[in-house]
TORZADO-126778 format. One record per atom (N, C-alpha, C, O): x, y, z. Coordinates in steps of 0.1 Angstrom, whole numbers, plus 5000, padded with zeros to 4 digits. Layout:
! TORZADO-126778
XYZ/...
This chain:
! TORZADO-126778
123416583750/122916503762/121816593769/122216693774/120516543770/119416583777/119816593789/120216493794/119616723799/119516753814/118716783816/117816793807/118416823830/117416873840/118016943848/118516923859/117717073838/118217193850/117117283852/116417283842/116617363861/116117503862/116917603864/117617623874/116817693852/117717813858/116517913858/115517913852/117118013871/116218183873/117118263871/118218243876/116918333866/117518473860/117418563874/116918513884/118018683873/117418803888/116218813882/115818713888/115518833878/114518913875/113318773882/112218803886/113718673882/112518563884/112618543898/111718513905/114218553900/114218543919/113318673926/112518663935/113518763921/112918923923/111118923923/110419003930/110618813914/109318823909/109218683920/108218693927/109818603920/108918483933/109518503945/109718403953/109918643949/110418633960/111518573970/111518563982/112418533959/113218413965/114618473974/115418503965/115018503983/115918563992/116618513995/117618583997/116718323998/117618244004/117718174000/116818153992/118918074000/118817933993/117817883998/117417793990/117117884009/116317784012/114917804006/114017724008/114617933998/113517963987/113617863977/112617793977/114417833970/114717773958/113717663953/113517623942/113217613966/113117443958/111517473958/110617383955/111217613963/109717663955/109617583944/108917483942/110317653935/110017653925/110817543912/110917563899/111217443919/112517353911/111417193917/110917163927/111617143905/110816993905/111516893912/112816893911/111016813917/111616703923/112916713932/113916633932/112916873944/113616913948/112816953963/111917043964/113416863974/112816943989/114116993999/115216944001/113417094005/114417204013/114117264023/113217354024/114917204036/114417214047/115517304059/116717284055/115517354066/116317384075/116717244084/116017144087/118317284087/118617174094/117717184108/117217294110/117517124116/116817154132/117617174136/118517094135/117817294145/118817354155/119717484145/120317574150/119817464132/120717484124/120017624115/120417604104/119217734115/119017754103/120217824095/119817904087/121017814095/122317834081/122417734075/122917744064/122017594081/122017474073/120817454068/119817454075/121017444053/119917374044/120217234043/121417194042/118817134041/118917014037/118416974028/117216964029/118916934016/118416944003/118316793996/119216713997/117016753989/116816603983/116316683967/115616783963/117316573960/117116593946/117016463943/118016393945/115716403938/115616293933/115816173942/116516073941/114916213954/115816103964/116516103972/116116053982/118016153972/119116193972/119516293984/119016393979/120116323995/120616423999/121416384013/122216284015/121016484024/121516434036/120816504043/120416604037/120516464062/119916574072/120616594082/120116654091/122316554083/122716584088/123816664087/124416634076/124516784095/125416844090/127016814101/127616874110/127016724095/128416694107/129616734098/129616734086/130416764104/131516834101/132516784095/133616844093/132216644090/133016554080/132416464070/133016384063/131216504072/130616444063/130316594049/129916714053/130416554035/129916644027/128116594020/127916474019/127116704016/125916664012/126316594001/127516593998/125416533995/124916463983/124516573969/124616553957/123816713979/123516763964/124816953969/124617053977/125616903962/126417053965/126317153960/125617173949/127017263966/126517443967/127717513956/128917493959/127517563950/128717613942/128117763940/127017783938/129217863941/129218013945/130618033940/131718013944/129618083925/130618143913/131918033912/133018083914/131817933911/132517763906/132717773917/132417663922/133317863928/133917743944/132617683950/131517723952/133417533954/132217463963/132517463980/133417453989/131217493978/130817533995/130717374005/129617314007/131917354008/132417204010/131317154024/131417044029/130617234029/129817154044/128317244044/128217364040/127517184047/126317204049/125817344061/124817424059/126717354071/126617494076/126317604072/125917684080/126517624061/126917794051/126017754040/126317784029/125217684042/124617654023/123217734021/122617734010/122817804033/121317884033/122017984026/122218064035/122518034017/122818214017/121718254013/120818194007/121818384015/121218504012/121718554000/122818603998/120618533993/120818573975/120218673974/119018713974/122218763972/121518933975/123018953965/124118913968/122819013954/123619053944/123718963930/124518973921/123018903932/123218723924/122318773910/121318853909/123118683898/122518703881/122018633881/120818653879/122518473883/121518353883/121418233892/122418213899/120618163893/121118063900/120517893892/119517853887/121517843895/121117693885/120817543890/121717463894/119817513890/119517353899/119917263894/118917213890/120917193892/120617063880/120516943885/121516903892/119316853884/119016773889/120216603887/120816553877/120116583897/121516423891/121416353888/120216343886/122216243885/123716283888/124516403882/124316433870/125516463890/126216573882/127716553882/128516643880/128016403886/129416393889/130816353878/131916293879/130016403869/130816443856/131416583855/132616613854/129916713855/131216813859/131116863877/131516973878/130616803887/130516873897/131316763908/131416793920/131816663904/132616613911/131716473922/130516443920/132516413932/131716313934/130516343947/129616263950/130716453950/129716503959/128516573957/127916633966/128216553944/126816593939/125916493929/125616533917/125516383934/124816253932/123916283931/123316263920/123416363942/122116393942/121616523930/120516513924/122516633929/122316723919/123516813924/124416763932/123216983918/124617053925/123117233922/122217263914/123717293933/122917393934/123817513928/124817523936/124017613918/124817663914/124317843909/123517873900/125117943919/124718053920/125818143916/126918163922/125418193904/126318313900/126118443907/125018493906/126918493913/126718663912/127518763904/128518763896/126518843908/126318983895/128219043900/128819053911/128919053884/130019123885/129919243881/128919293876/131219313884/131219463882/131019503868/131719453859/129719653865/129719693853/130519813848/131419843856/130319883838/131019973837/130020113837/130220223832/129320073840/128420193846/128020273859/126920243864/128620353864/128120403877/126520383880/125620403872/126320343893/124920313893/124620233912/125320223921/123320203909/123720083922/122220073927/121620173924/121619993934/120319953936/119919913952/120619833958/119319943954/118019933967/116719873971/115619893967/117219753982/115519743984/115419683996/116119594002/114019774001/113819744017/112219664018/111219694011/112319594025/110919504028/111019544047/111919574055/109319524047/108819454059/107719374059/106719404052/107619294066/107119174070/106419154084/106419234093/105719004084/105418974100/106218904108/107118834105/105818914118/107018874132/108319004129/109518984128/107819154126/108819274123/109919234113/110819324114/110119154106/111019144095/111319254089/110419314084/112319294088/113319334083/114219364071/115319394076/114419374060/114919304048/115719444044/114819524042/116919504042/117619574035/119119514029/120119464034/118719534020/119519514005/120119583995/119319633988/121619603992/121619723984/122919733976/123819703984/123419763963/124419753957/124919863951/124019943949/126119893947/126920033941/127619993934/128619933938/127420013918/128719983906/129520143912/129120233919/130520113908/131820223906/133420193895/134420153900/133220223883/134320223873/135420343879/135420463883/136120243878/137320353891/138320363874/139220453873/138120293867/139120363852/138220253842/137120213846/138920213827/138820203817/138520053822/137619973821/139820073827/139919873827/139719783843/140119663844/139219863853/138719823862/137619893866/137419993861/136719833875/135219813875/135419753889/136019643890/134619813901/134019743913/132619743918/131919833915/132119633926/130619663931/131119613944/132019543947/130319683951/130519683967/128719663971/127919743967/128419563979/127119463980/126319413995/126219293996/125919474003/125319404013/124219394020/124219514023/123319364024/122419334033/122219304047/123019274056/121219304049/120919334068/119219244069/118319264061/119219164076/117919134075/118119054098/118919034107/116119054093/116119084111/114719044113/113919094105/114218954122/113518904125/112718854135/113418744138/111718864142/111418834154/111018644154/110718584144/111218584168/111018454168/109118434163/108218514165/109118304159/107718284158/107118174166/106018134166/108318124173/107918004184/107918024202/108918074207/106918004208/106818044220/107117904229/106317814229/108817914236/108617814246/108117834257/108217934263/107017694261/106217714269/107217664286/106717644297/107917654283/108717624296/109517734302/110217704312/109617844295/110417964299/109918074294/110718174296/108618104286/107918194279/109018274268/108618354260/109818244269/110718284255/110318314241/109318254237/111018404231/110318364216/111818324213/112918354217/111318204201/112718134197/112318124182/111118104177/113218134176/113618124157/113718264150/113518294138/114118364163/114418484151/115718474146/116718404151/115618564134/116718574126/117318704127/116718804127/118718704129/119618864122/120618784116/121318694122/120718834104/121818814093/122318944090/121919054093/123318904083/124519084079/125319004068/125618894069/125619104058/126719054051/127319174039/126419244034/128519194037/128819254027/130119154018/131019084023/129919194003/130819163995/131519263986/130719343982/132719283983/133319353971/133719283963/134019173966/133919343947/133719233940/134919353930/135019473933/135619293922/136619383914/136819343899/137719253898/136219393885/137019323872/138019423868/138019543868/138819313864/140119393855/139619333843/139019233842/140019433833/140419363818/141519453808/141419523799/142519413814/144019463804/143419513795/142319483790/144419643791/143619723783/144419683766/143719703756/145619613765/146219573753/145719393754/146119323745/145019353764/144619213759/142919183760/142319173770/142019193745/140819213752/140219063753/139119043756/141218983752/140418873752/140418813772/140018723779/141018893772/141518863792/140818963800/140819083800/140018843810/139018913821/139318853836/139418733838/139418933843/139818873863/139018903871/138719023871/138618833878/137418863881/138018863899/139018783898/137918893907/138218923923/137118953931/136319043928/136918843945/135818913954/136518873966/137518813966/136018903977/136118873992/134618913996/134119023991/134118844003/132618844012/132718834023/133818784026/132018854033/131918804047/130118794049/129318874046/129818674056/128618694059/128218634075/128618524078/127618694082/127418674094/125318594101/124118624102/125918514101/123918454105/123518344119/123518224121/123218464126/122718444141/121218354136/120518414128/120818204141/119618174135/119618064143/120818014142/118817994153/118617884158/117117794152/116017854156/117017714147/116117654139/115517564152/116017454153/114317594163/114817504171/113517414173/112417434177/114017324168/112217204173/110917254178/110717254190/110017284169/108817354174/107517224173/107717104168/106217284178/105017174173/103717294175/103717404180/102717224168/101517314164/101117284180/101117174186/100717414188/099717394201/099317504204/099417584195/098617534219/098317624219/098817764220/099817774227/098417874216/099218024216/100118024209/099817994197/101518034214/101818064203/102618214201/102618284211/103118284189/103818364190/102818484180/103018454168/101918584181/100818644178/100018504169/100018474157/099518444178/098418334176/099118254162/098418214152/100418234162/100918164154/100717994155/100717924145/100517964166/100317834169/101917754175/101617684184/103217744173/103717704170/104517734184/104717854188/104817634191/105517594204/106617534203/107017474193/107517534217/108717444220/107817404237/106817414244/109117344237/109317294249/110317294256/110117274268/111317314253/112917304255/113517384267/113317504270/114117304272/114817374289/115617434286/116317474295/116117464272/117217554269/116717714271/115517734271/117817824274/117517944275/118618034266/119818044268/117818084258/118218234253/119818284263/120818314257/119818294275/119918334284/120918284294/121218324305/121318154285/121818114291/121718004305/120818034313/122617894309/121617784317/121717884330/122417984333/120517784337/120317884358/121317884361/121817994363/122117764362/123817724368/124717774359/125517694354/124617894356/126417924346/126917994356/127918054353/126518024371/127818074378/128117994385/128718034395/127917864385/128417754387/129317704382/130217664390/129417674366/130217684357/131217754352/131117874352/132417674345/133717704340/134017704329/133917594323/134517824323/134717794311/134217864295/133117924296/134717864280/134217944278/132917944272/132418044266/132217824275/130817804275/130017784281/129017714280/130617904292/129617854303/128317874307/127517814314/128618024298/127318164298/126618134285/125518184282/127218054277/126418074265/124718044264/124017964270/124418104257/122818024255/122517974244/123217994234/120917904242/120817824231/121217934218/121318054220/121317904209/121618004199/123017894187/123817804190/122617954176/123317914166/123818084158/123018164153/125418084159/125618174150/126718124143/127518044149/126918154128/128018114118/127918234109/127118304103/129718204114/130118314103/130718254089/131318154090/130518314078/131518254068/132418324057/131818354047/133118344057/134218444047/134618374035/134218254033/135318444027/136018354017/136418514004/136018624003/137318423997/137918493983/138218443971/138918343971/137618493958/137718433947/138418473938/138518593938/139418393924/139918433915/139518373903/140018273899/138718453898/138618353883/139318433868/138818503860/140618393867/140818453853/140318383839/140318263840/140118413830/139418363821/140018433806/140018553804/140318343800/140818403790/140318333775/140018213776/140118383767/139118403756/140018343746/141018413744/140018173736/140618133727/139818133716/138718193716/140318053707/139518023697/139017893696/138117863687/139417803704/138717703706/137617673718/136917573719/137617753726/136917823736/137317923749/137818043748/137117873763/137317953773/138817923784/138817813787/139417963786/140517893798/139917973809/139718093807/139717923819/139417973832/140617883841/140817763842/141318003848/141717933860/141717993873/142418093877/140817903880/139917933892/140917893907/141617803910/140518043916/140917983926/140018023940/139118103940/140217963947/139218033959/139517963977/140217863980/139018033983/139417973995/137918004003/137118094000/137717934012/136318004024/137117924037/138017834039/136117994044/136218004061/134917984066/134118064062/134517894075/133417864086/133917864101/134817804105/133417924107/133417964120/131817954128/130918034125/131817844138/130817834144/130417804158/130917724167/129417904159/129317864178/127617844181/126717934180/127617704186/126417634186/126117594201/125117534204/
């Protein structure tokens, strides 16, 4: 059966620069990718037509996120930061043969890099404009024969590039954080059996917030708000009760989670049996 997939290897994310999910649809046909407005942790993704722009909290997208087989069930958490990752797979839809009924539109599918048996581990720092930020970095460690860990995280940081003109504010920077550990076993009297273990956390302060091309701008970027919201929270929060009373505009989401994939090697092929759990936590 003919598909339409693009897959990138690391080495191609590495060579087009691709950092986030929300890089991806550079380079993937008949695929557009947008930050939600208000939202940047949310991506909004059209494959063939197909997707959604809104991220409400009971509704699931059209084209779904899968990270290492668990699906990333809500659109809040679907920008990640592709930092330790072997491949990532687009397959255009329908996919609801093997991806279930919530990927009509396609399913976005990202492997990360498991533990080798090699001591070792890798590095890389960028900067950019509006002071960007970018560190990234990983460590294999074979702790014996038959276990193997990588331990994985990143830091990235960014100044806003929109100037509200109603409060002189800069609005749309970014800080993200995140670390993963990742653990293989493989019994040493069964070689056909592999377990694969992670737990992640990742943390992403990002408000995506309604901008328009005008005058000034954030270093002659062009790109304005308007918005009576403040950073800073509203004039009257000592007026106010409660525990949002101080808060200010801002979007932060956190998201955790843990995986189990055992897999075991037949002769008529693979048995995997997968388990996993995640956590979203948001304050908008």
């Amino acid at each position: 059966v003919p598909l339409a997939v693009t897959s990138l290897s690391q080495a191609s994310l590495q060579r087009a620069q691709i950092n986030s999910a929300l890089d991806i649809a550079r380079v993937v046909p008949n695929m557009i990718a947008s930050n939600n407005v208000g939202q940047g942790s949310a991506n909004v993704y059209y494959i063939r037509g197909l997707g959604q722009t809104q991220s409400f909290p009971t509704f699931e997208p059209q084209v779904g996120t899968y990270v290492d087989d668990i699906y990333i069930g809500r659109q809040n958490a679907n920008n990640l930061a592709l930092f330790g990752v072997e491949q990532v797979q687009v397959l255009r839809g329908p996919q609801g043969t093997l991806f279930g009924r919530n990927s009509t539109g396609g399913a976005v599918v990202v492997t990360l890099q498991k533990p080798s048996d090699v001591m070792g581990g890798d590095l890389d720092v960028g900067y950019g404009a509006f002071n960007q930020m970018n560190v990234r970095g990983a460590v294999n460690l074979p702790l014996s024969e038959q276990i193997s860990s990588r331990t994985a995280a990143f830091w990235t940081k960014k100044d806003g590039y929109v100037q509200n003109l109603t409060n002189r504010e800069t609005l749309n920077g970014v800080e993200s954080y995140g670390i993963r550990e990742a653990l293989r076993i493989r019994p040493a009297n069964y070689a056909n059996v592999e377990w694969n273990l992670a737990v992640d956390y990742s943390n992403s302060d990002s408000a995506n917030v309604l901008n328009f091309p005008g005058p000034g701008g954030v270093d002659g970027s062009g790109r304005v708000a308007y918005t009576g919201y403040s950073k800073n929270g509203a004039p009257l929060s000592k007026l106010l009760t409660g525990a949002k009373s101080k808060l200010g505009q801002g979007v932060e989401v956190a998201s955790w989670g843990g995986t189990s994939n055992l897999k075991i090697d037949m002769n008529g092929g693979t048995l995997s049996f997968i388990t996993g759990i995640r956590g979203l936590d948001q304050k908008l």
